[in-house]
PDBQT receptor file of N, H, CA, C and O in Angstrom, charges set to zero:
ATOM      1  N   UNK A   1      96.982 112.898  83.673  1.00  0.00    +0.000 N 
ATOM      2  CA  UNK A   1      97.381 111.521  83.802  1.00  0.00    +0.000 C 
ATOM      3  C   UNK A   1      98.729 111.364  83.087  1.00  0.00    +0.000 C 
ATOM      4  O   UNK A   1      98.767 111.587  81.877  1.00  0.00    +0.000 OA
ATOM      5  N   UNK A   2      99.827 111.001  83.739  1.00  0.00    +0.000 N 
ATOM      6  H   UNK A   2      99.797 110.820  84.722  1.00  0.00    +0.000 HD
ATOM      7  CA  UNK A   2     101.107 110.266  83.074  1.00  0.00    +0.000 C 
ATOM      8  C   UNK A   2     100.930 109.376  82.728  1.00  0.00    +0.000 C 
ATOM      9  O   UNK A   2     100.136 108.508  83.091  1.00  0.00    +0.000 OA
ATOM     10  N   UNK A   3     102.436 109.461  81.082  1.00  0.00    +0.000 N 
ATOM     11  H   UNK A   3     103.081 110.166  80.787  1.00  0.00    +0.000 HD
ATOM     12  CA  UNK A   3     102.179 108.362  80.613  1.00  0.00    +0.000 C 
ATOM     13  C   UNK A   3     102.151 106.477  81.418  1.00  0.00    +0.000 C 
ATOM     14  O   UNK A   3     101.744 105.481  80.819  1.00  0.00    +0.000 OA
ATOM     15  N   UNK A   4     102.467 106.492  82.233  1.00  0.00    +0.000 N 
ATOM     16  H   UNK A   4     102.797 107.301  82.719  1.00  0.00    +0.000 HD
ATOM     17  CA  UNK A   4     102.863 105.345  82.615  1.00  0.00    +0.000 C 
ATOM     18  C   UNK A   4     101.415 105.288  83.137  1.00  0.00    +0.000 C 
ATOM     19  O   UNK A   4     100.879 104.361  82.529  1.00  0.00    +0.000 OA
ATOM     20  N   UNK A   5     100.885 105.630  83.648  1.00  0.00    +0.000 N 
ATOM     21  H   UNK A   5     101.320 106.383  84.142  1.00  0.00    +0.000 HD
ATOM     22  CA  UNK A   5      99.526 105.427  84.180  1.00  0.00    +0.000 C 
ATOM     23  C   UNK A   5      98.509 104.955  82.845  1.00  0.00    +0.000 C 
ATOM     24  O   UNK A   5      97.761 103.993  82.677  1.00  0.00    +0.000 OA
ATOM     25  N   UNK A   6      98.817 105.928  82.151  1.00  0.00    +0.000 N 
ATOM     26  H   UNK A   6      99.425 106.710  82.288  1.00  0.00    +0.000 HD
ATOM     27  CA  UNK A   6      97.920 105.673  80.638  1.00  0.00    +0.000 C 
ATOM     28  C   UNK A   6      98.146 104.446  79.837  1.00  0.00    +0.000 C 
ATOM     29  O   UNK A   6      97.329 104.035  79.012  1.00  0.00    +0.000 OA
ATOM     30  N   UNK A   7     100.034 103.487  80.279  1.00  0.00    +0.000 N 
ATOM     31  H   UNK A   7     100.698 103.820  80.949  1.00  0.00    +0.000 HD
ATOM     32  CA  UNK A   7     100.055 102.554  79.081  1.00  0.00    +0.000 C 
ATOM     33  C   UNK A   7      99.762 101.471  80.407  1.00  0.00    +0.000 C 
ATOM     34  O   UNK A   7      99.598 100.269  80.196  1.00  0.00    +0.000 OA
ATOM     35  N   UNK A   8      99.728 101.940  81.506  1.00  0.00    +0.000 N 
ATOM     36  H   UNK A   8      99.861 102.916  81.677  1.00  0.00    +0.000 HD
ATOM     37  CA  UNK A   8      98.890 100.268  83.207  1.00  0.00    +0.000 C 
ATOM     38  C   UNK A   8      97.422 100.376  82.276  1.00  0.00    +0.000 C 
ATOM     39  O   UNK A   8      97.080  99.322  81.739  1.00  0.00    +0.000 OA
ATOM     40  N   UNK A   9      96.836 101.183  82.132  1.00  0.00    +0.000 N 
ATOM     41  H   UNK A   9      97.114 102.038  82.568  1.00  0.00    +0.000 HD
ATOM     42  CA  UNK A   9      95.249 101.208  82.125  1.00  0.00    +0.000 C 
ATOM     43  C   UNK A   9      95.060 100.756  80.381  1.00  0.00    +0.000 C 
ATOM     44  O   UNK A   9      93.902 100.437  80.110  1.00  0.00    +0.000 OA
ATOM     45  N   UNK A  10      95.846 100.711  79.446  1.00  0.00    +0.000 N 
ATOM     46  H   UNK A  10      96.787 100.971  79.666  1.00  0.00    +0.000 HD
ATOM     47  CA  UNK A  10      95.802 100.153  78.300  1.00  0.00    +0.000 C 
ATOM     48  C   UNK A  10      96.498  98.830  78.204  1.00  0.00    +0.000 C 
ATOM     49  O   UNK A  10      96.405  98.026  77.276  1.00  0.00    +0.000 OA
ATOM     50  N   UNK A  11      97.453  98.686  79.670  1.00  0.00    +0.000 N 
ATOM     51  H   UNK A  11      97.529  99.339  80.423  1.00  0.00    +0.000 HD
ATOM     52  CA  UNK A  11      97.907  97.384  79.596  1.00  0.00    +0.000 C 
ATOM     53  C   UNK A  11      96.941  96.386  80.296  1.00  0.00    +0.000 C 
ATOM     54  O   UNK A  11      96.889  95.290  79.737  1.00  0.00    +0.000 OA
ATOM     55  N   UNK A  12      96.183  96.531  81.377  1.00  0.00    +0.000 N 
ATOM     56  H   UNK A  12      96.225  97.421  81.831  1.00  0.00    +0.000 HD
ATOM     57  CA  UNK A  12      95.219  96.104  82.489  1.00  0.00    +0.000 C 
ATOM     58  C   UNK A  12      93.993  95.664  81.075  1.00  0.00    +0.000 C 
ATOM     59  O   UNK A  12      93.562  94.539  80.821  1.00  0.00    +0.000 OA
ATOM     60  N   UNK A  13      93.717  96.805  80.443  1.00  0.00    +0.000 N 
ATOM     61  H   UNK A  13      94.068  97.719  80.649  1.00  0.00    +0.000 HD
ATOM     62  CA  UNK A  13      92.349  96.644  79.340  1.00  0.00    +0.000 C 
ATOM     63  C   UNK A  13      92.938  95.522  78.291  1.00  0.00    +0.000 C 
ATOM     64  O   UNK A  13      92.097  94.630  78.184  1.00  0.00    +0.000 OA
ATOM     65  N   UNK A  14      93.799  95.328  77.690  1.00  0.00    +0.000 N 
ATOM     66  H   UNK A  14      94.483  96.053  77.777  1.00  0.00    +0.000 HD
ATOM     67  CA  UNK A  14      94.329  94.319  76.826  1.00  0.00    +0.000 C 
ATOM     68  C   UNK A  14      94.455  92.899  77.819  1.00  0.00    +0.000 C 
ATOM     69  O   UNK A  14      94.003  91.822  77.430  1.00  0.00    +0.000 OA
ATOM     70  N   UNK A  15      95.055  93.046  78.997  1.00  0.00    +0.000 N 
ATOM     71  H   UNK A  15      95.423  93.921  79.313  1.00  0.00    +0.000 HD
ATOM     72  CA  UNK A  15      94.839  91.645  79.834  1.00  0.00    +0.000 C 
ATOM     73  C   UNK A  15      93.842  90.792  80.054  1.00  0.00    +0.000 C 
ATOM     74  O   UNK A  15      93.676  89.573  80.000  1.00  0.00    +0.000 OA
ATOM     75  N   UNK A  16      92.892  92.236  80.454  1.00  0.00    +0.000 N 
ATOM     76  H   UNK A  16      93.026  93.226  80.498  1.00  0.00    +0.000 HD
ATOM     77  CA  UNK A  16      91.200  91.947  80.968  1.00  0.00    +0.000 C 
ATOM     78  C   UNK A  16      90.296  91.162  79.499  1.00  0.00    +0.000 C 
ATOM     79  O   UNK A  16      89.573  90.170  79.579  1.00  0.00    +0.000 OA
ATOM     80  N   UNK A  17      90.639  92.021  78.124  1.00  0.00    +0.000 N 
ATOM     81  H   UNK A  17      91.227  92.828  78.060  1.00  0.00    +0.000 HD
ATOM     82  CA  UNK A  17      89.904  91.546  76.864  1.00  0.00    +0.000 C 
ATOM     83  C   UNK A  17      90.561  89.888  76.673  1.00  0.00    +0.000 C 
ATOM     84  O   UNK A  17      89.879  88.945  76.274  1.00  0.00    +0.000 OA
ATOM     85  N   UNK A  18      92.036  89.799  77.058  1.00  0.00    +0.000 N 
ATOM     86  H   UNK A  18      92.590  90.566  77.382  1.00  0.00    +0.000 HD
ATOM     87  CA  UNK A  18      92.401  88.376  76.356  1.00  0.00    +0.000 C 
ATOM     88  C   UNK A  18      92.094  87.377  77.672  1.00  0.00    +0.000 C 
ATOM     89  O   UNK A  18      91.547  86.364  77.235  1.00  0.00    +0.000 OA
ATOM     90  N   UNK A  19      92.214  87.324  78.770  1.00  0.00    +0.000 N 
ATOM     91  H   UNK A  19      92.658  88.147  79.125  1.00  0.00    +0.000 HD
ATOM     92  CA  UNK A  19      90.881  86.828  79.537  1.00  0.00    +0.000 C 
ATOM     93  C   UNK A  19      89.489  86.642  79.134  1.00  0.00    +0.000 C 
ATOM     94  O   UNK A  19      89.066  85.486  79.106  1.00  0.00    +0.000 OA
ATOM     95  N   UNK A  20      88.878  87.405  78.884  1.00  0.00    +0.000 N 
ATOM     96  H   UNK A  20      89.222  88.344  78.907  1.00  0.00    +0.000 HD
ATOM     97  CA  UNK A  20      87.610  87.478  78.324  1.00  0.00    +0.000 C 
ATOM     98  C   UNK A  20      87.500  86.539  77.163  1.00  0.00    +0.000 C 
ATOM     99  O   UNK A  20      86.702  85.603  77.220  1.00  0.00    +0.000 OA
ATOM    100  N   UNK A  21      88.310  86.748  76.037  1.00  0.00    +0.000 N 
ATOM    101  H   UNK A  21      88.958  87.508  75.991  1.00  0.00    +0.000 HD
ATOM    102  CA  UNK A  21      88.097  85.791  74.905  1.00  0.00    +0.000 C 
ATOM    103  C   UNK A  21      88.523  84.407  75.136  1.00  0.00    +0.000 C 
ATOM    104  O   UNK A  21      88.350  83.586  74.235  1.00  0.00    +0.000 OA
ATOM    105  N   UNK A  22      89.117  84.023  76.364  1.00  0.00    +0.000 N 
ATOM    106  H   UNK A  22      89.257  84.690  77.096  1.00  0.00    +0.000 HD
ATOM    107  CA  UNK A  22      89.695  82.773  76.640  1.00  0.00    +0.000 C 
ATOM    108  C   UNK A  22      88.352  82.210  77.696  1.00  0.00    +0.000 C 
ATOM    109  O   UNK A  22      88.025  81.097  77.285  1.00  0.00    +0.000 OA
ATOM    110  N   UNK A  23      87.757  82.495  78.531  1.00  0.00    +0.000 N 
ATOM    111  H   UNK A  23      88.023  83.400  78.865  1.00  0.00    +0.000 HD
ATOM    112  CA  UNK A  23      87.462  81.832  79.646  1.00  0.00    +0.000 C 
ATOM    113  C   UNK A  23      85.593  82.810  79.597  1.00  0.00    +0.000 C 
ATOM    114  O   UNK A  23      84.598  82.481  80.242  1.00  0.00    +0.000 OA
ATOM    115  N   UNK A  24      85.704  83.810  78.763  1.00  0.00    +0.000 N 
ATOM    116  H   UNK A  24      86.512  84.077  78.238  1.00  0.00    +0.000 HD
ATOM    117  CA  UNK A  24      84.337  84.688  78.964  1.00  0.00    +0.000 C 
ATOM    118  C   UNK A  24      84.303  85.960  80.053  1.00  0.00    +0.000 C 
ATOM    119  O   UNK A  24      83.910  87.115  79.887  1.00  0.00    +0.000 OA
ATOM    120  N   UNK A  25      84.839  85.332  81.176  1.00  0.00    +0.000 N 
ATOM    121  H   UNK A  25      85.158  84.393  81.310  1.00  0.00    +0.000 HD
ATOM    122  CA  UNK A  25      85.018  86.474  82.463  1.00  0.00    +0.000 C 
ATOM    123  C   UNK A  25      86.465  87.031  82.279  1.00  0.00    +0.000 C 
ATOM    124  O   UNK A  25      87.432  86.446  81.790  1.00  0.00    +0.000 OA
ATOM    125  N   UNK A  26      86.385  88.391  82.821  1.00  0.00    +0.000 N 
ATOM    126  H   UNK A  26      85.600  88.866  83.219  1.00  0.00    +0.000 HD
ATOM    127  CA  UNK A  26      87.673  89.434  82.515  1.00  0.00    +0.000 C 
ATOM    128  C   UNK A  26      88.607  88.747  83.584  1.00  0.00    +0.000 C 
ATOM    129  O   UNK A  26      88.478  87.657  84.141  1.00  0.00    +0.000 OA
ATOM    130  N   UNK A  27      89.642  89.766  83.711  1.00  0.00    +0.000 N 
ATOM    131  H   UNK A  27      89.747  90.651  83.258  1.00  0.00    +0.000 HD
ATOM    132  CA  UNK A  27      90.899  89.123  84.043  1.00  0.00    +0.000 C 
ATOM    133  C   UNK A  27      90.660  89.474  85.958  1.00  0.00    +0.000 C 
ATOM    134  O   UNK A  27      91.246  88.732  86.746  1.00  0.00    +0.000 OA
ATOM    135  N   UNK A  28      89.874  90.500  86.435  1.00  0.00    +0.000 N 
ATOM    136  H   UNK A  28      89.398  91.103  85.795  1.00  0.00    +0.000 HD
ATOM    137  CA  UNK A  28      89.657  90.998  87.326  1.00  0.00    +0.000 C 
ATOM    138  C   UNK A  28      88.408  89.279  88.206  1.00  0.00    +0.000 C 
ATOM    139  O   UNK A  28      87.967  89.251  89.355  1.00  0.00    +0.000 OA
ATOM    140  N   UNK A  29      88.245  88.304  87.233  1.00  0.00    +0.000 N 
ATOM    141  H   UNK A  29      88.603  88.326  86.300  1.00  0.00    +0.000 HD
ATOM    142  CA  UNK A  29      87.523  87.024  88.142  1.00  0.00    +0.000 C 
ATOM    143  C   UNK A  29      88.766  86.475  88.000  1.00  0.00    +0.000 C 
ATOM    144  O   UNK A  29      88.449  85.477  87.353  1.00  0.00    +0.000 OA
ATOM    145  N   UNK A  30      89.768  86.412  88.112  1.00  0.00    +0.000 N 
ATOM    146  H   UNK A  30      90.026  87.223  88.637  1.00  0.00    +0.000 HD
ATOM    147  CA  UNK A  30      91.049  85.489  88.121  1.00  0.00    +0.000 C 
ATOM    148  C   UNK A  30      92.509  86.597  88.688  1.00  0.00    +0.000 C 
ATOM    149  O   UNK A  30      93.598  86.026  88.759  1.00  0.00    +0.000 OA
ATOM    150  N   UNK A  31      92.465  87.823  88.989  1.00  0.00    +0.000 N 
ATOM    151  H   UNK A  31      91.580  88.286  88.931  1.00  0.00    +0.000 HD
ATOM    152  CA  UNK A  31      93.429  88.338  89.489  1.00  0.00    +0.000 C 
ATOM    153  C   UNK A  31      92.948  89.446  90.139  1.00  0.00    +0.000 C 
ATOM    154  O   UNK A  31      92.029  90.045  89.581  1.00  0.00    +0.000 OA
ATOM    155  N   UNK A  32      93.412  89.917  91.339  1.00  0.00    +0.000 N 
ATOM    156  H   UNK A  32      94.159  89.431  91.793  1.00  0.00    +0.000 HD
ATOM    157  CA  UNK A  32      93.156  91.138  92.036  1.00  0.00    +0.000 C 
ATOM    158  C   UNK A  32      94.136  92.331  91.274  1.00  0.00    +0.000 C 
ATOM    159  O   UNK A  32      94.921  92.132  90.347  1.00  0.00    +0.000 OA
ATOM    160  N   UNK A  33      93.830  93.666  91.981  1.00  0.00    +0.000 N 
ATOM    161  H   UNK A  33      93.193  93.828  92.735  1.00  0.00    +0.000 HD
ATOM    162  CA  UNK A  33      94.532  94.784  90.931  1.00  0.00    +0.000 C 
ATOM    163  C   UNK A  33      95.628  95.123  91.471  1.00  0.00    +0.000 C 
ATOM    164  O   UNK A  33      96.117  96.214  91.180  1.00  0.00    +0.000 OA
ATOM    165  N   UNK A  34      96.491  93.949  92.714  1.00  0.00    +0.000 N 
ATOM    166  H   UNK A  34      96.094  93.063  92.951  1.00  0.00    +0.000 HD
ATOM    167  CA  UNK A  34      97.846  94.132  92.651  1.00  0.00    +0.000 C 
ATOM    168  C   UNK A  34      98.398  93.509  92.010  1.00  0.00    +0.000 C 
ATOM    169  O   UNK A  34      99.387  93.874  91.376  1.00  0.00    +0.000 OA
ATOM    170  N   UNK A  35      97.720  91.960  91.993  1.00  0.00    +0.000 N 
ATOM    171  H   UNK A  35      96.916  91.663  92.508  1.00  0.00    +0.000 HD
ATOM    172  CA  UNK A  35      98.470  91.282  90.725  1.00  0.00    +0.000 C 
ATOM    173  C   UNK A  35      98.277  91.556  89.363  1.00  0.00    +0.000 C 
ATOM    174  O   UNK A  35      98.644  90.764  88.495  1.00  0.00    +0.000 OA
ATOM    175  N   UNK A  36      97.654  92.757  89.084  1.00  0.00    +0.000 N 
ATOM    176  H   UNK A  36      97.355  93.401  89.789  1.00  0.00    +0.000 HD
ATOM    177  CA  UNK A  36      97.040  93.100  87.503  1.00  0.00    +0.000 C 
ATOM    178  C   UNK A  36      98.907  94.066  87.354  1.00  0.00    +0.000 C 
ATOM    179  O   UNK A  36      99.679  93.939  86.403  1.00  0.00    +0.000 OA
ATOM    180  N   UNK A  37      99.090  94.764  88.357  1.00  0.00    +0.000 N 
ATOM    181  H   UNK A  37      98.463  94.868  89.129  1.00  0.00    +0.000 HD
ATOM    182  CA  UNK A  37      99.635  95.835  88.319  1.00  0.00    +0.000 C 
ATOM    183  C   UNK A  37     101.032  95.381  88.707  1.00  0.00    +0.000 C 
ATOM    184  O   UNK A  37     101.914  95.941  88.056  1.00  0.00    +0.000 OA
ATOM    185  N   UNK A  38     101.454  94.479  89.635  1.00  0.00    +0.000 N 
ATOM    186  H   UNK A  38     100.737  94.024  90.163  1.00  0.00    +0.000 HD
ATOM    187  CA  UNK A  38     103.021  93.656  89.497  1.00  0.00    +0.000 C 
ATOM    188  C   UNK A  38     102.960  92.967  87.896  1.00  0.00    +0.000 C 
ATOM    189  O   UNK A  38     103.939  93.038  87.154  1.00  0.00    +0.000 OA
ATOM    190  N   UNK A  39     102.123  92.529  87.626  1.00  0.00    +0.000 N 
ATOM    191  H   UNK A  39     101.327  92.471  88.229  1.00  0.00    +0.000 HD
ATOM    192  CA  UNK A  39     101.982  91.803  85.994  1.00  0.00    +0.000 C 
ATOM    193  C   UNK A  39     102.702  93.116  85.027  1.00  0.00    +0.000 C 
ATOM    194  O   UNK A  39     103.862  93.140  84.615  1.00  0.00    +0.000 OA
ATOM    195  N   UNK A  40     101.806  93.998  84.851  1.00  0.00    +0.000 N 
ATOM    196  H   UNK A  40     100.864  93.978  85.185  1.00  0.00    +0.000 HD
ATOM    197  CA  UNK A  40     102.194  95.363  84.221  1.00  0.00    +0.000 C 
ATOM    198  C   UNK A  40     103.822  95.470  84.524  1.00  0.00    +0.000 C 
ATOM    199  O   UNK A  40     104.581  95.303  83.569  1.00  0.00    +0.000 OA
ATOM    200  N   UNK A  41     104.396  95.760  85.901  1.00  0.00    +0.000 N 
ATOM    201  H   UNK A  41     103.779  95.896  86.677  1.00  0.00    +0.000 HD
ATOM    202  CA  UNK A  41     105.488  96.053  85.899  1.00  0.00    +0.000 C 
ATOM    203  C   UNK A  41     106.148  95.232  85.937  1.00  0.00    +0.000 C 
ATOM    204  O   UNK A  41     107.327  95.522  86.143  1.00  0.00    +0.000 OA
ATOM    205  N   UNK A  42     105.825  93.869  85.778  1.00  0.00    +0.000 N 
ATOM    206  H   UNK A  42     104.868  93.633  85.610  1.00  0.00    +0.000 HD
ATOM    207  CA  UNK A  42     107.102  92.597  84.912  1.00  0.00    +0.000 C 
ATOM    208  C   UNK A  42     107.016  92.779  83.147  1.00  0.00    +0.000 C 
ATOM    209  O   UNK A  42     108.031  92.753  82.450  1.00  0.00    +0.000 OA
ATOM    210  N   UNK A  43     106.015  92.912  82.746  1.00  0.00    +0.000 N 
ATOM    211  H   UNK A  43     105.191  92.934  83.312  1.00  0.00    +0.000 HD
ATOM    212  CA  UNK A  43     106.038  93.213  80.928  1.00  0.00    +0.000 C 
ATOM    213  C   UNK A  43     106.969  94.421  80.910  1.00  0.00    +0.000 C 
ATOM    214  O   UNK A  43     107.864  94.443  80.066  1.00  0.00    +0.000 OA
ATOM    215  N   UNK A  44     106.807  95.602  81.922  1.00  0.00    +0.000 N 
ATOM    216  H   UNK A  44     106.080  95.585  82.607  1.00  0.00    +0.000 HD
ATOM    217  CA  UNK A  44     108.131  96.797  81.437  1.00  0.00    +0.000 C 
ATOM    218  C   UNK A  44     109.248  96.645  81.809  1.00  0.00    +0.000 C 
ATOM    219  O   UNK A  44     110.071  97.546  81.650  1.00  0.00    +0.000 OA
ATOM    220  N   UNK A  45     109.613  95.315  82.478  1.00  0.00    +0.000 N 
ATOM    221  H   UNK A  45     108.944  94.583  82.607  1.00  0.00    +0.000 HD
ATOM    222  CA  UNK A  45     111.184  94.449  82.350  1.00  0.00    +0.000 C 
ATOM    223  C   UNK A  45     111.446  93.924  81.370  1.00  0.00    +0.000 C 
ATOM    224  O   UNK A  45     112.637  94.167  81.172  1.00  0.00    +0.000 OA
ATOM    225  N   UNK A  46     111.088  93.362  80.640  1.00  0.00    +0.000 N 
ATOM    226  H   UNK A  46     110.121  93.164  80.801  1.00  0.00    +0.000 HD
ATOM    227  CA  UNK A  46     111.043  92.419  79.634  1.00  0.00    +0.000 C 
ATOM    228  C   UNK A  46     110.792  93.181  78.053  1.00  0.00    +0.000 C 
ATOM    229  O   UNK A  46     110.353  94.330  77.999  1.00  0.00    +0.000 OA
ATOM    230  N   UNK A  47     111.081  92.497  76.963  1.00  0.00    +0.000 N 
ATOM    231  H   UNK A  47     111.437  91.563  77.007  1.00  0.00    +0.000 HD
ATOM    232  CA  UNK A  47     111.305  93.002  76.002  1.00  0.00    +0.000 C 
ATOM    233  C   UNK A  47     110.198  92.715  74.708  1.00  0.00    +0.000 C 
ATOM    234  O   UNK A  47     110.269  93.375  73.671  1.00  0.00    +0.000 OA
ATOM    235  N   UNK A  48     109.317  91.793  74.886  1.00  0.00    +0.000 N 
ATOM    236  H   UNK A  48     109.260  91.256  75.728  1.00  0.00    +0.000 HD
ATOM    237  CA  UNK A  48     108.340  91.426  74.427  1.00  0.00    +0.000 C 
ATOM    238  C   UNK A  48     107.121  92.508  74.163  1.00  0.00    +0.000 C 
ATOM    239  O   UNK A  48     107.053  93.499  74.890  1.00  0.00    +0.000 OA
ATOM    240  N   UNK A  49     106.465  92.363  73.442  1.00  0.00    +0.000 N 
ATOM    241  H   UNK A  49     106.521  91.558  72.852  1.00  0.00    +0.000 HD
ATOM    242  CA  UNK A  49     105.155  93.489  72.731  1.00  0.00    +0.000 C 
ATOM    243  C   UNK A  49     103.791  93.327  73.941  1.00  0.00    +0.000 C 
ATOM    244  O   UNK A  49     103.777  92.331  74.665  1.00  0.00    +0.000 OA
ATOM    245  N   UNK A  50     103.022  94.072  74.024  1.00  0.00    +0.000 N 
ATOM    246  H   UNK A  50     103.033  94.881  73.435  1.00  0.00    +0.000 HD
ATOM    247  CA  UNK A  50     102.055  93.808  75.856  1.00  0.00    +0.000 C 
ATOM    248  C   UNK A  50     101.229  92.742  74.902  1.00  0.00    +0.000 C 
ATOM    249  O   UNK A  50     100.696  91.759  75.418  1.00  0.00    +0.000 OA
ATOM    250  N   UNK A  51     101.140  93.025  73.274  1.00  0.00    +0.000 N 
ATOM    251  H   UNK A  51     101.573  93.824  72.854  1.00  0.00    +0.000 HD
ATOM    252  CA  UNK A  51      99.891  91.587  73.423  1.00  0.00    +0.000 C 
ATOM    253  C   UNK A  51     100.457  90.173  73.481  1.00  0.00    +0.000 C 
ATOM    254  O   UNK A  51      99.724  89.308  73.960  1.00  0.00    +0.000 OA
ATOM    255  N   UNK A  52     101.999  89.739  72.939  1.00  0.00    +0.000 N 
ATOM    256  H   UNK A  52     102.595  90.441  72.550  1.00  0.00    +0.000 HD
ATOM    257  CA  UNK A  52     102.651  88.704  73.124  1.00  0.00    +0.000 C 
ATOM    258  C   UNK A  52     102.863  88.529  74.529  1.00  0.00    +0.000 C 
ATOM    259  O   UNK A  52     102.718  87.372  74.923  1.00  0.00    +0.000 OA
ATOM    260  N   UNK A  53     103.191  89.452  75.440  1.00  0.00    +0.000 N 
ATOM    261  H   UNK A  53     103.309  90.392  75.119  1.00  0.00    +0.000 HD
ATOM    262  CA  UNK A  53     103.534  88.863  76.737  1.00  0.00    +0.000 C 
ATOM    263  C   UNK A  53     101.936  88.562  77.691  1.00  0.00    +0.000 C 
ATOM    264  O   UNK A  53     101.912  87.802  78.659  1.00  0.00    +0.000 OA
ATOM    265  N   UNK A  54     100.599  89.378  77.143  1.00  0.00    +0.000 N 
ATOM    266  H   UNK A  54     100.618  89.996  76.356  1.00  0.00    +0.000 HD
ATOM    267  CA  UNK A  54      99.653  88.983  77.868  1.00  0.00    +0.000 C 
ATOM    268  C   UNK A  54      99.038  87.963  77.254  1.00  0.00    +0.000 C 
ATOM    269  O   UNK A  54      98.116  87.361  77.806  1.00  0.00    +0.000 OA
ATOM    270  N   UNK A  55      99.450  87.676  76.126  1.00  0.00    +0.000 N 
ATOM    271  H   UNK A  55     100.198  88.165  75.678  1.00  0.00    +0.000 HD
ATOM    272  CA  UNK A  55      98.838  86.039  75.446  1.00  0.00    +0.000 C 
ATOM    273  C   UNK A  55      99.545  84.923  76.028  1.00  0.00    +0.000 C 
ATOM    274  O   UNK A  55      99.050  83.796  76.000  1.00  0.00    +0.000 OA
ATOM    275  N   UNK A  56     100.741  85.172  76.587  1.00  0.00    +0.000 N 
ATOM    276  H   UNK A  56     101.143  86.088  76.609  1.00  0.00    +0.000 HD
ATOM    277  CA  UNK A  56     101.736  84.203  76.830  1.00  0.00    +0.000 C 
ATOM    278  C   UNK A  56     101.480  84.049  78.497  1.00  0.00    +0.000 C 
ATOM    279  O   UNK A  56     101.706  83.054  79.185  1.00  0.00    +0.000 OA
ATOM    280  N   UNK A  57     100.862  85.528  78.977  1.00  0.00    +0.000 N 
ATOM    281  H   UNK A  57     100.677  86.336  78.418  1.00  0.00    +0.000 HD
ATOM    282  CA  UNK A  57     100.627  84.766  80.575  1.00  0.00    +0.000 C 
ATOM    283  C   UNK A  57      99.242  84.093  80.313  1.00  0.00    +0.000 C 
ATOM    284  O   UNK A  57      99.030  82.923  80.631  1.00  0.00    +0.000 OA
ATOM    285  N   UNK A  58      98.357  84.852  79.748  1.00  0.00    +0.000 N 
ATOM    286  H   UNK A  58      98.528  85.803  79.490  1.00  0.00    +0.000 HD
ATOM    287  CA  UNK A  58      96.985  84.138  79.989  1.00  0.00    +0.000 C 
ATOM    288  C   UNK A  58      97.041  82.565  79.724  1.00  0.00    +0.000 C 
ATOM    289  O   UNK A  58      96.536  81.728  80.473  1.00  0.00    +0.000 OA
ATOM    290  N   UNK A  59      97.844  82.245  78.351  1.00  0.00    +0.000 N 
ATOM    291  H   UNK A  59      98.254  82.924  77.742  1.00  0.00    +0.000 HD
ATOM    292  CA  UNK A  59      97.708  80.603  77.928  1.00  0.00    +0.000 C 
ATOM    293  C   UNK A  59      98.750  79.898  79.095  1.00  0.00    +0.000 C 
ATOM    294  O   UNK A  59      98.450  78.783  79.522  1.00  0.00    +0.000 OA
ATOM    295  N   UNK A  60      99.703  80.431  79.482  1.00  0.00    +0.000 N 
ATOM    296  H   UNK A  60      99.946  81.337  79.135  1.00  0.00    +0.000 HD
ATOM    297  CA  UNK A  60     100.394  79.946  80.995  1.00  0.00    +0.000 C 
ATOM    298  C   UNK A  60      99.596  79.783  82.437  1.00  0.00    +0.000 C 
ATOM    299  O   UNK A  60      99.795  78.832  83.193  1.00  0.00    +0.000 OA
ATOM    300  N   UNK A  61      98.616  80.909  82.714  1.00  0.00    +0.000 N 
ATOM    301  H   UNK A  61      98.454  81.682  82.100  1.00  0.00    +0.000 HD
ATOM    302  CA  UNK A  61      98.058  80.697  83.644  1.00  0.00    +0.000 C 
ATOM    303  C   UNK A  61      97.059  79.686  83.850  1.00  0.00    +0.000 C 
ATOM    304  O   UNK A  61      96.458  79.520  84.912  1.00  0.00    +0.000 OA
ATOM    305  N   UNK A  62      96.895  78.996  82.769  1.00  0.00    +0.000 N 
ATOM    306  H   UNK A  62      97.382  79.131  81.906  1.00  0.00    +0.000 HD
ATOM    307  CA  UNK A  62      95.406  78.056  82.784  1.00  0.00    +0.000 C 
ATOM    308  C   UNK A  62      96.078  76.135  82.013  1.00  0.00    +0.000 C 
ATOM    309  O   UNK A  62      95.490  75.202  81.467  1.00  0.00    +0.000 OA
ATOM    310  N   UNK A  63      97.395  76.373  82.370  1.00  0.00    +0.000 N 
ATOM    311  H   UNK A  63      97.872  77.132  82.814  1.00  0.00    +0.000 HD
ATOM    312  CA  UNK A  63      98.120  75.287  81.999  1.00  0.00    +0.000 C 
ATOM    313  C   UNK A  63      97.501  74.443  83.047  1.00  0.00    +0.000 C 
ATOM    314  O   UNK A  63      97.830  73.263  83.163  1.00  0.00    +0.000 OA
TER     315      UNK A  63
């Protein structure tokens, strides 16, 4: 497994947990795994840390 595969599947698992602590259900009852995975490759544009930018979509998505 490459790294980039290894930091989607640690980035997807940190999305899915801060879903979970917000709403109870993972991120997979509110997004399919293309939008898990365009999500992933907008955080490796951007310059932000994966738990600041997935705290910042989750509390955005439920505005």
């Amino acid at each position: 497994m490459n790294e980039t595969v290894q930091e989607r599947i640690f980035f997807i698992d940190q999305l899915n947990e801060e879903f979970l602590s917000h709403t109870g259900y993972g991120a997979y009852a509110y997004l399919n795994t293309f939008e898990s995975v365009k999500l992933f490759n907008e955080f490796n544009e951007q310059e932000l840390p994966a738990n600041q930018f997935i705290k910042d979509y989750v509390n955005h998505y439920f505005r």
